[in-house]
C-alpha positions as CSV (number, residue, x, y, z in Angstrom):
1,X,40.8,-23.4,-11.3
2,X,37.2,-24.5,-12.7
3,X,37.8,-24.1,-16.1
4,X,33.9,-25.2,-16.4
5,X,32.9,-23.2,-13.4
6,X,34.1,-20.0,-15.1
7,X,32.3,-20.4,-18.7
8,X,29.3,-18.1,-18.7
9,X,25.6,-19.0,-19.2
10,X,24.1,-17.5,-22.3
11,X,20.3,-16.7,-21.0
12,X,18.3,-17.1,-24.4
13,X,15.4,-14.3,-25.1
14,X,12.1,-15.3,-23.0
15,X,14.0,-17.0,-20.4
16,X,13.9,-15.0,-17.0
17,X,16.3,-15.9,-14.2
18,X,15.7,-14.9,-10.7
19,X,18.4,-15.5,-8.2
20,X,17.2,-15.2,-4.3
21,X,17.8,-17.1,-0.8
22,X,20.4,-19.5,-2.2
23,X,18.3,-20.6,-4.9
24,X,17.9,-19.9,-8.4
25,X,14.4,-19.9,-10.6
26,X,14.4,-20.1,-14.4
27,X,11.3,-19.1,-15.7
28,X,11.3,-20.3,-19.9
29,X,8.8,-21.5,-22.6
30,X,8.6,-25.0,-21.4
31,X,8.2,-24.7,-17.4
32,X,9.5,-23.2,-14.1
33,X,12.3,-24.7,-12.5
34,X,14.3,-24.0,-8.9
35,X,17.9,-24.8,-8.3
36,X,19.7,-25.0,-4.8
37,X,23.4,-23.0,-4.7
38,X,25.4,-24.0,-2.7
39,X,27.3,-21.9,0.0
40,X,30.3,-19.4,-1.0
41,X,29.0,-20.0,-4.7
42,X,27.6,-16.7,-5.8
43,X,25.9,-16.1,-9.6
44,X,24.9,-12.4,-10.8
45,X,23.9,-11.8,-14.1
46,X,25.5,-9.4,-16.6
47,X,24.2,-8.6,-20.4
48,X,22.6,-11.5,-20.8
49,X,24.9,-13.9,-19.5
50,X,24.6,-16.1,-16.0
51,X,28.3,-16.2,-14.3
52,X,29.1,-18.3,-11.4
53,X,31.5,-17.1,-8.7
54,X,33.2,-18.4,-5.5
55,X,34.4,-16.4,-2.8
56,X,37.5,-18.7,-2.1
57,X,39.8,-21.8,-2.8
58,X,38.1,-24.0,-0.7
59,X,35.0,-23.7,-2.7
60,X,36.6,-25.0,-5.7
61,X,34.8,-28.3,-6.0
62,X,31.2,-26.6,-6.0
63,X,32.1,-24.4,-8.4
64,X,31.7,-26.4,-11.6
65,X,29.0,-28.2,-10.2
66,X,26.6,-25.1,-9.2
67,X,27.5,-23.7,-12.9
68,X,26.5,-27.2,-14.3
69,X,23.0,-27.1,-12.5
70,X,22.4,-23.5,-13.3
71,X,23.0,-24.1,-17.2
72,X,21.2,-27.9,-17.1
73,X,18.0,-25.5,-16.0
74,X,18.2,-23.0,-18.6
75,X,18.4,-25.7,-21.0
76,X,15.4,-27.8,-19.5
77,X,13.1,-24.6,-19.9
78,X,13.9,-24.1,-23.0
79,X,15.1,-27.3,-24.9
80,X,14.0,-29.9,-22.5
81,X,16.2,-33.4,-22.4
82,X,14.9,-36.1,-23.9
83,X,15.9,-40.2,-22.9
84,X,15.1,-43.2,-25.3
85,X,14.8,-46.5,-24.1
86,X,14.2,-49.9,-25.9
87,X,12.4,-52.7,-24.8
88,X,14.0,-55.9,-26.7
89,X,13.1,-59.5,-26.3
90,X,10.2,-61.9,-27.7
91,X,7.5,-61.6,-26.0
92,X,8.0,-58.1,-24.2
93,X,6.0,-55.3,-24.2
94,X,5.2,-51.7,-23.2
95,X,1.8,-50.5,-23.3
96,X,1.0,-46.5,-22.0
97,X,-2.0,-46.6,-20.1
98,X,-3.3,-43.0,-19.2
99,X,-0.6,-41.7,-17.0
100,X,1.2,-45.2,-16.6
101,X,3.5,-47.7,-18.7
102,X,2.5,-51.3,-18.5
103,X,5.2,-53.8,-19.1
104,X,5.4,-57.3,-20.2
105,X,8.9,-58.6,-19.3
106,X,8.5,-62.4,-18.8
107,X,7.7,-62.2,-15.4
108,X,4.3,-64.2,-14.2
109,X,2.8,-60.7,-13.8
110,X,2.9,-57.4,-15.9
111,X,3.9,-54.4,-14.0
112,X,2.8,-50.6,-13.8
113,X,5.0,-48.1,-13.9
114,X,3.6,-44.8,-12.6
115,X,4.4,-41.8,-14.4
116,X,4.9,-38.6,-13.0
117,X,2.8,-35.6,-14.6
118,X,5.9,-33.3,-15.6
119,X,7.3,-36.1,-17.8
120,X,6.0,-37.1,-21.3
121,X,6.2,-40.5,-22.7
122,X,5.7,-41.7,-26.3
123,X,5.7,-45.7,-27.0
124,X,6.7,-46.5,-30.7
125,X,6.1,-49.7,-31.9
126,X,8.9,-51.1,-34.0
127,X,8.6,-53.1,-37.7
128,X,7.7,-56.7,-37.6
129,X,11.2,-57.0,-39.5
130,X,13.1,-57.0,-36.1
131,X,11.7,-59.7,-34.0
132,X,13.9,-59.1,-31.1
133,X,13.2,-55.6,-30.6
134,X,9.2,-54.8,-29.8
135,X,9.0,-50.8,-28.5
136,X,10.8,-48.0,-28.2
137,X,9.9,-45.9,-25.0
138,X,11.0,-42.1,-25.6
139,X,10.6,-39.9,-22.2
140,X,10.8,-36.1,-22.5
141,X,10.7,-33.3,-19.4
142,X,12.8,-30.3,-18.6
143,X,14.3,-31.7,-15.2
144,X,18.0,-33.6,-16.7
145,X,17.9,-35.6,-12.8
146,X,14.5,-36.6,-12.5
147,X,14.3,-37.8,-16.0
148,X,17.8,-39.8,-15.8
149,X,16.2,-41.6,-12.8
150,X,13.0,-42.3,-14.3
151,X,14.9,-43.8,-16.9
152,X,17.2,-46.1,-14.6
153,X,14.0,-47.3,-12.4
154,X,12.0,-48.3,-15.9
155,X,15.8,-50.4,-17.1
156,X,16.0,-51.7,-13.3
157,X,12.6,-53.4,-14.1
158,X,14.4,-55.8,-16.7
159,X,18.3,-55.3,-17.0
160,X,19.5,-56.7,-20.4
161,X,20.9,-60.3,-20.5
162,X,24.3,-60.5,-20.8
163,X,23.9,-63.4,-22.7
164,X,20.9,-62.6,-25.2
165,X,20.7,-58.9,-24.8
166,X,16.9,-59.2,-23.8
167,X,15.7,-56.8,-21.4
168,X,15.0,-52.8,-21.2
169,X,18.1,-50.8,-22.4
170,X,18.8,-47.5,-23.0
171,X,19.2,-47.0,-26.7
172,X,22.8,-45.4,-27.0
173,X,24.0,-48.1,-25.0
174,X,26.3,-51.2,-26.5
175,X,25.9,-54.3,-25.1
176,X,29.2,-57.3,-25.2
177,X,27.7,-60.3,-24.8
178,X,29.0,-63.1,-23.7
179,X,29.3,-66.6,-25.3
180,X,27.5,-69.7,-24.2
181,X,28.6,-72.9,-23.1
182,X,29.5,-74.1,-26.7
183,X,31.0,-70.5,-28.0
184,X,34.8,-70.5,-26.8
């Protein structure tokens, strides 16, 4: 049994949710958003609640998952998700540019990283008392997917150094460096 397939959505006031052709619309505060469900999933919705449903065993593995999408929407329309990112080394930078992020990662050339009109990005510098680390990149939207991968393609510009740490990082994430050539 799903255990998370089974947990009902709570639809918050001002959020409408339409369910039609295999597809699900949330309507909310901070945008519109579609998701796919897949077949012998079925959702209804009852006092204010969004349940999932499958019409047999064999569904089972697309149960959790359709419920997961459903409630990832409702939360995007109304909370939003929100990534943070940090840009550490000497020398690097992140500059927003009308809709685009220019980076300064050592590389010969800086690079422009496009950014899509249903994301928002704020660039923080950080204090001159940390050397190593120069900006703090926070992105914002309402999609949890298309921000995660935004996220991944601006760390795949420079992946931290596993021996310095330098690099774009996300800023949850703990690094174990390894030592050196003297450091045994």
């Amino acid at each position: 049994m799903s255990r998370v397939g089974r947990k009902p959505i709570q639809i918050p006031k001002g959020v409408e949710v339409k369910i039609a052709d295999g597809t699900i619309e949330v309507k909310g505060p901070k945008g519109k958003m579609s998701t796919p469900i897949p077949q012998g999933i079925s959702f209804k919705v009852n006092e204010g609640q969004l349940v999932a449903e499958r019409t047999g065993d064999e569904y089972s593995a697309l149960h959790g998952m359709a419920r997961a999408l459903a409630a990832n929407a409702v939360r995007g329309v109304t909370e939003g998700f929100t990534r943070q990112l940090d840009v550490v080394g000497v020398g690097y930078k992140a500059e927003l540019k009308g809709k685009s992020i220019i980076f300064s990662l050592g590389y010969s050339h800086p690079i422009e990283f496009p950014v899509p009109d249903d994301i928002q990005v704020k660039i923080d510098r950080l204090p001159k008392a940390i050397p190593q680390y120069q900006a703090s990149i926070t992105i914002t939207g309402t999609d949890k997917q298309r921000l995660g991968q935004i996220a991944a393609n601006m760390r795949s510009l420079r992946k931290p150094d596993a021996y310095k740490g330098k690099g774009v990082r996300y800023a949850e994430e703990t690094l174990k460096l390894k030592p050196g050539k003297t450091g045994k």
